[in-house]
C-alpha positions in Angstrom: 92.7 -55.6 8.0 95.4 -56.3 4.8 98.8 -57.0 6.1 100.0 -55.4 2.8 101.8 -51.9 3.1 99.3 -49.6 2.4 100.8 -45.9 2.8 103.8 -45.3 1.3 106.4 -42.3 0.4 108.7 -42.2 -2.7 112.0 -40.0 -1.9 112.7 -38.4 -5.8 110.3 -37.4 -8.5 112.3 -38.2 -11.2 111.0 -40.5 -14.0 111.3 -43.3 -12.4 110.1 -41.9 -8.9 106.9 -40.8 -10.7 106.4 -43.9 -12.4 106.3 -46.3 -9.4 103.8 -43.3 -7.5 101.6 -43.5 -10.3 102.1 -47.5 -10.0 101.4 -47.5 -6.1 98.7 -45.2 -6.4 96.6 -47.2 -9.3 96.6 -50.2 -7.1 94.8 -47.9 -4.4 97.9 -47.3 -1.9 98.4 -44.0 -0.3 101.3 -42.1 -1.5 103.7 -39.1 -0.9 105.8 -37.8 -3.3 108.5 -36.1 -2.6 110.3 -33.8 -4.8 113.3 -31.2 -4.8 112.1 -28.9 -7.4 108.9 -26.5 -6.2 107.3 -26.2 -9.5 107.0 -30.2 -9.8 105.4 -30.0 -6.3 103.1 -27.7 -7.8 102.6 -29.2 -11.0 101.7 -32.7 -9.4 99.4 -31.1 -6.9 97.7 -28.7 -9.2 97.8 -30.6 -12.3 98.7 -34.3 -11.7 101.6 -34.1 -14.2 105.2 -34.1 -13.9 105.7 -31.9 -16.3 109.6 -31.5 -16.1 110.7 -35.5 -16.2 107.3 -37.2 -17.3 105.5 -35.0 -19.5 102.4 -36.1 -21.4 101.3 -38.6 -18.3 97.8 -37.8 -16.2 98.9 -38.7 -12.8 96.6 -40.0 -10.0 95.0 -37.2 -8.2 95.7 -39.1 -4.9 99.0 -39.1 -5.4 100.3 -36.2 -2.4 103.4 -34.5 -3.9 105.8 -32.7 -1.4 109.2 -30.6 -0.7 109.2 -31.7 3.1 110.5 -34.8 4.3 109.3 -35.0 7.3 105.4 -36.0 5.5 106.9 -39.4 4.6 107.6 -40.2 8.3 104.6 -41.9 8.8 104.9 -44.4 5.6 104.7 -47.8 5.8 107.7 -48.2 3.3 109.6 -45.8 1.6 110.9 -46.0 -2.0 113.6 -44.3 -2.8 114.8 -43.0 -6.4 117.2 -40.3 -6.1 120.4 -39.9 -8.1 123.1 -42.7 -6.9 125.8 -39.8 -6.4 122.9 -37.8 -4.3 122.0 -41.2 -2.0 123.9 -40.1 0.8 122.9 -36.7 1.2 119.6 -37.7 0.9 119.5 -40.3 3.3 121.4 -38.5 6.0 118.5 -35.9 5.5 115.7 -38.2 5.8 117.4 -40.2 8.3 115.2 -38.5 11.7 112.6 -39.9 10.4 113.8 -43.2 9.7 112.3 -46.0 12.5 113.6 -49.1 13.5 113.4 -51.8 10.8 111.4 -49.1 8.3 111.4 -50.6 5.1 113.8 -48.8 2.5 113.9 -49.8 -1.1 116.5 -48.5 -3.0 115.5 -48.1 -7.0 118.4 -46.1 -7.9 121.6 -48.3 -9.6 124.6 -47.1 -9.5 128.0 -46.6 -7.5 128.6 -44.2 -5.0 132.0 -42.2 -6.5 133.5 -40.8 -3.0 133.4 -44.2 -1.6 132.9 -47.1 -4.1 129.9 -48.1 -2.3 126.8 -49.8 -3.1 123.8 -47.7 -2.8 122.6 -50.9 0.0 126.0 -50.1 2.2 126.1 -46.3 1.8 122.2 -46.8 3.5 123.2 -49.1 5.9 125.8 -46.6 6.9 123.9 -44.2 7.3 120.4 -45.7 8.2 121.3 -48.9 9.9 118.0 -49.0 11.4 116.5 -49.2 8.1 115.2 -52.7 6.6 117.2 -53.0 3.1 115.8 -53.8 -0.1 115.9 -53.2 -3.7 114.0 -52.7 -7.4 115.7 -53.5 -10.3 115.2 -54.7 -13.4 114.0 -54.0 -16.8 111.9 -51.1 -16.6 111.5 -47.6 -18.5 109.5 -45.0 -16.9 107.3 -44.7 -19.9 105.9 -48.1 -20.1 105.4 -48.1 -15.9 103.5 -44.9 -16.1 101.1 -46.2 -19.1 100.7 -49.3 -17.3 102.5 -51.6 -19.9 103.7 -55.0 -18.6 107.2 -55.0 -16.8 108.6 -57.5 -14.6 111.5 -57.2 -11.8 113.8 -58.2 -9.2 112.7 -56.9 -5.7 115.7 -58.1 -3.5 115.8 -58.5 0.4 117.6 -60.3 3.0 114.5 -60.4 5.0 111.8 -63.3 3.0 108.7 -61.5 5.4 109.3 -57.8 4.4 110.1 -58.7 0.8 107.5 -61.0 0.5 104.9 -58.0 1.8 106.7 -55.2 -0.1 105.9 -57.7 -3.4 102.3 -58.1 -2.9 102.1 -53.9 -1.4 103.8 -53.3 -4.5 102.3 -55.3 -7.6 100.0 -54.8 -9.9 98.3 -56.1 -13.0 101.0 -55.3 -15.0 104.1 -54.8 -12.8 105.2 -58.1 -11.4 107.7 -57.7 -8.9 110.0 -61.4 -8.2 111.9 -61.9 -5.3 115.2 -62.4 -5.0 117.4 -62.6 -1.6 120.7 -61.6 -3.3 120.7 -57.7 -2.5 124.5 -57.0 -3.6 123.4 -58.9 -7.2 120.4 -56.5 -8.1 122.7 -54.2 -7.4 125.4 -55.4 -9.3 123.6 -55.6 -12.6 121.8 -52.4 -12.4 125.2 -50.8 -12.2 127.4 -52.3 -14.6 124.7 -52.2 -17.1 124.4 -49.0 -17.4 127.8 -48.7 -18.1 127.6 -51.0 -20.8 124.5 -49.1 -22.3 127.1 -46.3 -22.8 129.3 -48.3 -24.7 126.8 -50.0 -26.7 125.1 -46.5 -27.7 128.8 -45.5 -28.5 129.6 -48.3 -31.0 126.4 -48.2 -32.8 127.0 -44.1 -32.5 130.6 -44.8 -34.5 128.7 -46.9 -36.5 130.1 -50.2 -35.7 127.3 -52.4 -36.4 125.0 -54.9 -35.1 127.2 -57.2 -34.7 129.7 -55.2 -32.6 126.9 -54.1 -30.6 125.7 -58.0 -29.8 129.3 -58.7 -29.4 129.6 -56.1 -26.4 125.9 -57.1 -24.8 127.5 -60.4 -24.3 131.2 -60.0 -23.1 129.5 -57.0 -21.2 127.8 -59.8 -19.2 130.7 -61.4 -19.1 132.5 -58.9 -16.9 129.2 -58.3 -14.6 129.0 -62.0 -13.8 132.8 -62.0 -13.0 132.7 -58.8 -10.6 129.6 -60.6 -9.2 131.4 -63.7 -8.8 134.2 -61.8 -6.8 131.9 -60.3 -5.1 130.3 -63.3 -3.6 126.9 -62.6 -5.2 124.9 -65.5 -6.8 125.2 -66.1 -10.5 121.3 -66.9 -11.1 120.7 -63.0 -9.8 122.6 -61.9 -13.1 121.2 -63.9 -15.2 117.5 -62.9 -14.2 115.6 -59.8 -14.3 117.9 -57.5 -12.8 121.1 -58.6 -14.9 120.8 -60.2 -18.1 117.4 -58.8 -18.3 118.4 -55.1 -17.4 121.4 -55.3 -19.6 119.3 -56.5 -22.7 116.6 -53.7 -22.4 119.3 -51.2 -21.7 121.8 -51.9 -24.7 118.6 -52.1 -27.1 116.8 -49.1 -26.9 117.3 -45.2 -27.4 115.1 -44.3 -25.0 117.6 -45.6 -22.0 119.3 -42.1 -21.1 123.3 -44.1 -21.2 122.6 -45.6 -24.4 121.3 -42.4 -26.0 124.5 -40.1 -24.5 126.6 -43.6 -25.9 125.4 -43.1 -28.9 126.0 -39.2 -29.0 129.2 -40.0 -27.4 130.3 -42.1 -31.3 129.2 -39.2 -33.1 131.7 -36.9 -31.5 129.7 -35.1 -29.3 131.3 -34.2 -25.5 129.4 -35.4 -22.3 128.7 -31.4 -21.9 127.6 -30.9 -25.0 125.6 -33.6 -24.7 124.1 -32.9 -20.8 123.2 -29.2 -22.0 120.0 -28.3 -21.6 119.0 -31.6 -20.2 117.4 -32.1 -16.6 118.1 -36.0 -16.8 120.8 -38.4 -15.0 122.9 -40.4 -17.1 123.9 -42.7 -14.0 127.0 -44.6 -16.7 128.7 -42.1 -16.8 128.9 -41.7 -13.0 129.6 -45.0 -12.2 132.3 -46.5 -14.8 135.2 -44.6 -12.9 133.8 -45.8 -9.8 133.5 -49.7 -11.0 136.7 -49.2 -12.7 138.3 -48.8 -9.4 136.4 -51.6 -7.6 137.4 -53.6 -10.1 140.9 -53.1 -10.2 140.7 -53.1 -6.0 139.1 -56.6 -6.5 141.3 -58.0 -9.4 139.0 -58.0 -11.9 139.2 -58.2 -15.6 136.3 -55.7 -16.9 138.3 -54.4 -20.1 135.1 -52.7 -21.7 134.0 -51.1 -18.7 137.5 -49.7 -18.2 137.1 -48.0 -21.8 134.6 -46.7 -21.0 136.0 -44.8 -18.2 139.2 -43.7 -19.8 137.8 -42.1 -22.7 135.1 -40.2 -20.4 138.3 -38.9 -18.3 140.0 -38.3 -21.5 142.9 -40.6 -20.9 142.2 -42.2 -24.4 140.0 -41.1 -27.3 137.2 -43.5 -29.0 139.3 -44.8 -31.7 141.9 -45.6 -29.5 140.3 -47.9 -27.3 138.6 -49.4 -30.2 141.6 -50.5 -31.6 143.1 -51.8 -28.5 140.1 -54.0 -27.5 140.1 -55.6 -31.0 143.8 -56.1 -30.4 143.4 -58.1 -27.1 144.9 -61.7 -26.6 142.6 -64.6 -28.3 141.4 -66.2 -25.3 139.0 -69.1 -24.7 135.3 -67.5 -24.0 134.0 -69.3 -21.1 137.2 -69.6 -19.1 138.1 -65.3 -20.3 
């Protein structure tokens, strides 16, 4: 008998939530889907497609897709993918069912705004019981669910359940690397987002290339110093779930922050730009939340704290703009 995980239930059929089923599913495990919304139930059960966040994508038949949480109870791990700001409520609803040491993988990156919390404390406040991990890294939902190769971080404090959830988890093309550092992933699949928002927004205002390079690498300068404060290890931010996160996010339309970033130059409003659309744009979420970590921590994160001004309206694009160019001349590797 395999000592690999073989039945297990993904909380949020988002994208992402549908990509790592169909993943899961291909490699032959058992897997329950559940989802918020009745007609993606339906539409997964009936016509193995998520029609409403993965359109165009012929999902496993296998794949068990349902609105009660309770059918996930039995899993072997759980995966879950809902909305950072919707973690808690989600987990405090699941959290009956939630044995001793049940493995919970968190693949949703962002900040919790009520708190400043890491998506791996608000679960251990809530779920203590739980086993903590978490999947980040450079990933897009539409190369998962096609099968393209992807690679990322899958981090754990505990070597024997993140060694098994790596192997339960893998496939031919989705390579999962293990990493201890749980705060780190988490870490750089926040702050990058918010720097996908910035990056779409100067190439938006049509800023260049060069600008846009410019904020990919003092972006990571700022993640590796709240990392740094934070305790975390510098070789997580510079792997899969950092460097490599922030590169794929910053360089690509199809991330959700950098599109709004980019809609964000051209003048439009975040409601303007959210209007009509049933997706997350996580960034935007999160930079008032890091902004205030950071400033609670003392540390220097001058592009993410743009960011957050001009989406509370404290200071408009140009503004900031001017003010960043304006900064003190400092020496790069000690600034």
């Amino acid at each position: 008998m395999s000592s690999d995980y073989q039945k297990f239930g993904v909380i949020g059929a988002g994208a992402w939530g549908t990509a790592l089923a169909q993943t899961l599913a291909s490699s032959g495990r058992d897997v329950t889907l559940w989802a918020f919304e009745e007609d993606v139930v339906e539409a997964i059960n009936t016509d193995h497609e998520n029609k409403t966040y993965l359109p165009g994508s012929t999902l496993k038949s296998t794949i068990k897709a349902t609105q009660d949480l309770s059918e996930l109870a039995g899993s072997d791990a759980i995966l879950v993918v809902t909305p950072a700001q919707h973690m808690r409520g989600t987990l405090a609803s699941f959290v009956p069912h939630v044995r001793d040491e049940l493995p919970l993988v968190l693949c949703s990156k962002g900040i919790e705004i009520s708190s400043g919390k890491f998506m791996s404390e608000v679960l251990e406040e809530i779920c203590p019981q739980a086993t903590t991990a978490v999947l980040s890294g450079p990933s897009f939902a539409a190369d998962v669910v096609k099968g393209l190769p992807t690679a990322v971080t899958l981090a754990c404090n505990d070597w024997d359940v993140g060694g098994k959830l790596i192997s339960s988890i893998a496939a031919p093309t989705f390579r999962p690397y293990y990493s201890p550092d749980v705060l780190g992933a988490e870490i750089g699949g926040a702050v990058k987002n918010v720097l996908a928002i910035v990056c779409g927004l100067v190439l938006g205002k049509g800023l260049g290339r060069s600008a846009h390079a410019a904020i990919i690498a003092r972006g990571f300068a700022e993640m590796t110093r709240l990392g740094t404060a934070l305790g975390c290890k510098p070789e997580t931010l510079t792997g899969l779930c950092g460097l490599g996160d922030l590169v794929l996010t910053c360089s690509s339309e199809q991330s959700r922050n950098m599109s709004f970033g980019m809609a964000l130059g051209k003048g439009q409003s975040f409601d303007d730009y959210m209007r009509d659309k049933k997706v997350v744009v996580e960034g935007a979420a999160t930079a008032p939340a890091l902004k205030a970590l950071s400033l609670a921590k003392g540390v220097e994160m001058p592009i993410s704290h743009a960011l957050a001004n001009i989406l509370d309206g404290s200071e408009n694009v140009d503004a900031v703009i001017e003010r960043l160019l304006a900064r003190e001349h400092k020496t790069e590797i000690m600034s």
